[in-house]
N, C-alpha and C positions, 0 to 999 in steps of 0.2 A: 623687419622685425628688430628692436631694439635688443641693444645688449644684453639688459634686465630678464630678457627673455630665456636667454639662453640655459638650457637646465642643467642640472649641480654636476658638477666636475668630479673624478675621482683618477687614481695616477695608476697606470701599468706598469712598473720595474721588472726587466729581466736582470737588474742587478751585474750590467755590463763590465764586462772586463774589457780595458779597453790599452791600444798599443802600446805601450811603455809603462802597462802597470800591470798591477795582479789581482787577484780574487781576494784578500786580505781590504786591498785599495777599494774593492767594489762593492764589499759590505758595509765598511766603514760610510762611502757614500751612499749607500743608500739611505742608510741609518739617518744620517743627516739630511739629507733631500724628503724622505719623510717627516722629519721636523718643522721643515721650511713650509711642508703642503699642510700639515695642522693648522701653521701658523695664517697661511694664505686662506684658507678656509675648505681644502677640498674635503669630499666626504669618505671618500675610500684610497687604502694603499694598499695596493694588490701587487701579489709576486708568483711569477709563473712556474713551473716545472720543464727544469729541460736538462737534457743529460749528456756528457760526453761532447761537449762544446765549451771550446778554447775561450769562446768569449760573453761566456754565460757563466752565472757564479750564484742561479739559486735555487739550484740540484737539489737542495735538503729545503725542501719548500715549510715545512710545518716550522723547521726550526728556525729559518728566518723570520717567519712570521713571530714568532716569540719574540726573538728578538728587537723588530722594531717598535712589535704590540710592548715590548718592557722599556724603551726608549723613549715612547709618545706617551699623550697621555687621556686623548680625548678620539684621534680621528680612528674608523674603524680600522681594522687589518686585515688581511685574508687571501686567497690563494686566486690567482688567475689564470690557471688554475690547478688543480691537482689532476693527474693524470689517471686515473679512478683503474681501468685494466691494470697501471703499474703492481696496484697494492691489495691484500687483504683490507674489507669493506670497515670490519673489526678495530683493523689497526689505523685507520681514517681516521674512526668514530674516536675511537682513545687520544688520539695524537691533537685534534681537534676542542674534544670534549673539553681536555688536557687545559689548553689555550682560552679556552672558553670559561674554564672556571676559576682560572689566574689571571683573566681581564673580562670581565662580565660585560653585556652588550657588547661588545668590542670586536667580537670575529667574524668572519664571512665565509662561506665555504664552493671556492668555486670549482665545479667537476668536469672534466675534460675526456673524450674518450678515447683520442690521437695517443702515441707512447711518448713523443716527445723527444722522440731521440731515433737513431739510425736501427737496421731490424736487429744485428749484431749486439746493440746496447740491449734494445728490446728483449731480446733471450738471457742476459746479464741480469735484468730486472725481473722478469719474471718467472724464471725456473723452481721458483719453488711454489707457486703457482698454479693451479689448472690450464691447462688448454681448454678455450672455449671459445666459441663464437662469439665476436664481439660484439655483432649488434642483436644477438639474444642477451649475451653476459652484462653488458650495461646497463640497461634499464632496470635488470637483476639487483645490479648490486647497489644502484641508486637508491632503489626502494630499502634493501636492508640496513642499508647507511643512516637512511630518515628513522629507521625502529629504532637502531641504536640509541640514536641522541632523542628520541620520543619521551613521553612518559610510560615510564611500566606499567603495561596492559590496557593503555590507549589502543583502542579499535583501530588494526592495521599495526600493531607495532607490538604485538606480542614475538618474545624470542627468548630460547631457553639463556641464551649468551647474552649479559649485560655486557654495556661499556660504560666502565669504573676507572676514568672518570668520563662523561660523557652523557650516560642517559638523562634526560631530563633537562639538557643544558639548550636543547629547541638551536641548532648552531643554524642558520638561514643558510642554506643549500641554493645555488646558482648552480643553473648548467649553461656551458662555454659552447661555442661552435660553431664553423664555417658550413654548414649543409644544411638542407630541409631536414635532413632527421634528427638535428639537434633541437631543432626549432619545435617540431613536432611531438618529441621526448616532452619536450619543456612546458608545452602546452599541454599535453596530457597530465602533466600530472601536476599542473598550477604552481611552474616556479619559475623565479625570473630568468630572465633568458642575455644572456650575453652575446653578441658579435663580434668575431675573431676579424672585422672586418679593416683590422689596419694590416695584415697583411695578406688577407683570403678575402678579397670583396666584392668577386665575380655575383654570388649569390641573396647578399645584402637587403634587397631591397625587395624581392621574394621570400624572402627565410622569413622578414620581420613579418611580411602579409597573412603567411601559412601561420604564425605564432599566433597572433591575435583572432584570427579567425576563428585558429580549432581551441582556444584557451577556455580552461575549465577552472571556472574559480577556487580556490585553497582557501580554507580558513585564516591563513600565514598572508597569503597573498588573493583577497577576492577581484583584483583586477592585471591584466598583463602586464608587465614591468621589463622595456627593453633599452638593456644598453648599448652603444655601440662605440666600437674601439677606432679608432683615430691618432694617427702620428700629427704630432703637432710642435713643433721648430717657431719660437718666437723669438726676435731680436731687435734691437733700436730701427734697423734699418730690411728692408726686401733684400738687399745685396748682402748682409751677414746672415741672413737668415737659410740665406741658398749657399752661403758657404758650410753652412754645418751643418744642414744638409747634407750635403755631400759624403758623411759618413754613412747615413743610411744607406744611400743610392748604392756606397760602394760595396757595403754590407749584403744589399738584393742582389747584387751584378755576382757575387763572390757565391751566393747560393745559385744562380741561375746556372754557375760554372760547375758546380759540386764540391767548392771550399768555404771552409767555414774558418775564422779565427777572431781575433780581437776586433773591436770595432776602431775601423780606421780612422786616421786622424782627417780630419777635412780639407779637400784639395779645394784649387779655382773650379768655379762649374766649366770655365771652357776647358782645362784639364779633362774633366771626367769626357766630355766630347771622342776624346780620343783612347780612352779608352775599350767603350765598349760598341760591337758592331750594330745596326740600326735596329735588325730584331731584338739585341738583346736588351737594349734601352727599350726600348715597346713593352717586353717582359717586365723590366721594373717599374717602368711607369703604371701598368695593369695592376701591379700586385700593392703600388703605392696609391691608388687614388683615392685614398679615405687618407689624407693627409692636409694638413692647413700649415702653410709655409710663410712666414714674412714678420711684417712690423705688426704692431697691435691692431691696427684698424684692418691693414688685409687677410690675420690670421679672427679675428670676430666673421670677417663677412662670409670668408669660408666655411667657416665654424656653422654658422646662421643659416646657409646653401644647406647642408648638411643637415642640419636639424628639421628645416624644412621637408628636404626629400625622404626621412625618413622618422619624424614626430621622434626621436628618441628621446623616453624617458631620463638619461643621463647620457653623460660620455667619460668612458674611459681612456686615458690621455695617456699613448707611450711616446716618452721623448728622449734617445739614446742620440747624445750629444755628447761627442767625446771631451771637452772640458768642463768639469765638473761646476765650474763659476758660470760659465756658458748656459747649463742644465741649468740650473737654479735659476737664473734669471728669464730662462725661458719659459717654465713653469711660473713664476712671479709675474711676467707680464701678461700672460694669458688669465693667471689670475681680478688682476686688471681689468685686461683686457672684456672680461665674461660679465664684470659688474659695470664695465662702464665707467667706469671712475678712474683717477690717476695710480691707484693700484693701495694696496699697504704697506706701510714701511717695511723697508729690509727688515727680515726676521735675523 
C-alpha cells in the first residue's frame, strides 16, 4: 500500500505536563502544536478529559477546546473525549453549542462513558448528580445531548429545555471506546465511532466488526466512519525514536504500578530493561501495540500494517514526547511521512 493511501490524520493531546514543567507550560504547548498540525494538514485536534492527574493538564476540556479552536483558524477542534456520566447532558449541549457558534464548522464532540479519573475524583465530580446506572444512563443522555443541539421540533428532538446557545448548531457527536458496547452504542444509533485503541487494544479488531455490521445509517452519517487511536513516535533515526519512546513506556510501567505523575523524561531503552520485571513489560507492551515507533519509512509501514488490519477510516495520533521540539518534529514527519513526500516546510 502506498503512502498516498493512507487515510487523513488527526492529533490526540492529553495536553501533558511533563517533568520539569507545568500545566501553564502544557497549554501554552498545545496551543502551539495545534498550529503546527493546521499547518501540516491534519484534520482534527482533539483533547481528552481526565482529572486528578499530576501529568494531565486538560481537566477543563470545553475550555481548551476554545482555546485552541481561538488560536487556529481552519483545522477542526473537539473533545477526545468528554466524559458524558461526568456532567449534566444540558450543560454539554451549552458549553459545546457555546463553541460552535464562536467557530462555525469547527467543533467535534466526542463522548466517553469511562469517568476519567480515580472512584474518589469520580464522587468529586458527580455528586451533584443522579446516581444511575451507567450503561442505562449513557445511551440516555447521548440521545438527549443530540435534541439539545437538534433543530426545535425536529422528529426525536423535541424537549421543553432549550440549549441557548446550542440548539440548532447540528455539533457532530462521536462516541469513544475501548468495548463492544461502545461499538454497538455507535452503531445503533449511526454515529462515528472512535477506538481508544492506543492504549486499550485488546478489543480492536472485534469492536471495529460488531460496529459495521450492526450500523444503522444516520442522515449526518449514512455510512460507518471508524477511527482508530495510535501512538505514534517519529524521528530522523529508529534509535531516537526508541529513545522518546521510552517516556511512554515509562508512563504504562508507572500505571501498571498504580502511579501516576509527569511524563518522564526519556531514558536508554537498555535503561528501561532494568527497570521493569518481564510481566510487567509484557503488560506494556499489550496495552502499547497500536503504536508506530521509528524514522519515516518504518513509522509509514507500521502505520500501513495497521490500516490494513483494520480498514480505518482515519487515525487519531497521540504523541507524548516529553521535548516539546521533539513533539513537533514528530508530528511533522509523520506528516511526511503519510503523503509520501519530503514533508512541508517548518511551520
Amino acid at each position: 500500500m502506498p503512502a498516498a493511501s493512507l487515510p487523513p490524520r488527526s492529533v490526540l493531546d492529553l495536553s501533558p505536563i511533563v517533568e520539569g514543567g507545568d500545566a501553564a507550560q502544557a497549554l501554552a504547548r498545545s496551543l502551539d502544536l495545534a498550529r503546527h498540525a493546521e499547518a501540516w494538514g491534519y484534520r482534527r485536534y482533539w483533547v481528552a478529559e481526565h482529572h486528578n492527574m499530576d501529568g494531565v493538564a486538560s481537566s477543563a476540556t470545553a475550555v481548551l477546546v476554545g482555546y485552541i479552536a481561538g488560536g487556529t483558524t481552519t483545522i477542526r477542534v473537539g473533545s477526545g473525549g468528554v466524559m458524558l456520566p461526568n456532567h449534566a447532558p444540558l450543560v454539554i449541549a451549552e458549553q459545546f453549542g457555546t463553541l460552535a457558534t464562536l467557530y462555525p464548522g469547527r467543533i467535534d464532540l466526542g463522548l466517553g462513558r469511562a469517568p476519567g479519573t480515580d472512584r474518589m475524583t469520580m464522587r468529586a465530580l458527580r455528586r451533584h448528580l443522579d446516581a444511575r446506572d451507567e450503561e442505562e444512563g449513557f445511551p440516555r443522555d447521548v440521545i438527549e445531548l443530540q435534541a439539545y443541539l437538534g433543530d426545535p421540533g425536529e422528529p426525536g428532538h423535541e424537549h421543553p429545555v432549550r440549549a441557548i446557545p446550542g440548539q440548532g448548531t447540528h455539533v457532530p457527536v462521536w462516541l469513544l471506546g475501548s468495548s463492544l458496547y461502545s461499538a454497538q452504542l455507535a452503531a445503533h444509533l449511526g454515529l462515528p465511532f472512535a477506538f481508544a485503541s492506543h492504549f486499550a487494544p485488546d478489543l480492536l479488531l472485534q469492536a471495529l466488526q460488531v460496529y459495521r455490521a450492526a450500523y444503522r445509517p444516520s442522515p449526518e452519517w449514512p455510512k460507518p466512519h471508524a477511527m482508530v487511536g495510535v501512538n505514534v513516535v517519529c524521528a530522523d533515526s529508529d534509535d531516537e525514536a526508541a529513545r522518546l519512546f521510552t517516556s511512554i513506556q515509562q508512563r504504562f510501567l508507572g500505571m501498571q504500578r498504580g502511579r501516576r505523575g509527569p511524563l518522564p523524561r526519556p531514558i536508554d531503552p537498555a535503561a528501561l530493561e532494568a527497570m521493569w520485571t518481564p510481566l510487567e513489560k509484557a503488560q506494556v507492551q499489550r496495552m502499547l501495540v497500536a503504536s508506530a515507533v521509528g524514522s519515516p519509512d518504518s513509522v509509514r509501514r507500521q502505520l500501513t500494517s495497521l490500516v490494513e488490519q483494520t480498514q480505518a477510516d482515519e487515525l487519531i495520533v497521540a504523541g507524548a514526547i516529553h521535548d516539546h521540539a521533539a513533539r513537533l518534529r514528530s508530528y511533522e514527519l509523520l506528516a511526511a511521512a503519510a503523503c509520501g513526500a519530503d514533508g512541508p516546510a517548518r511551520a
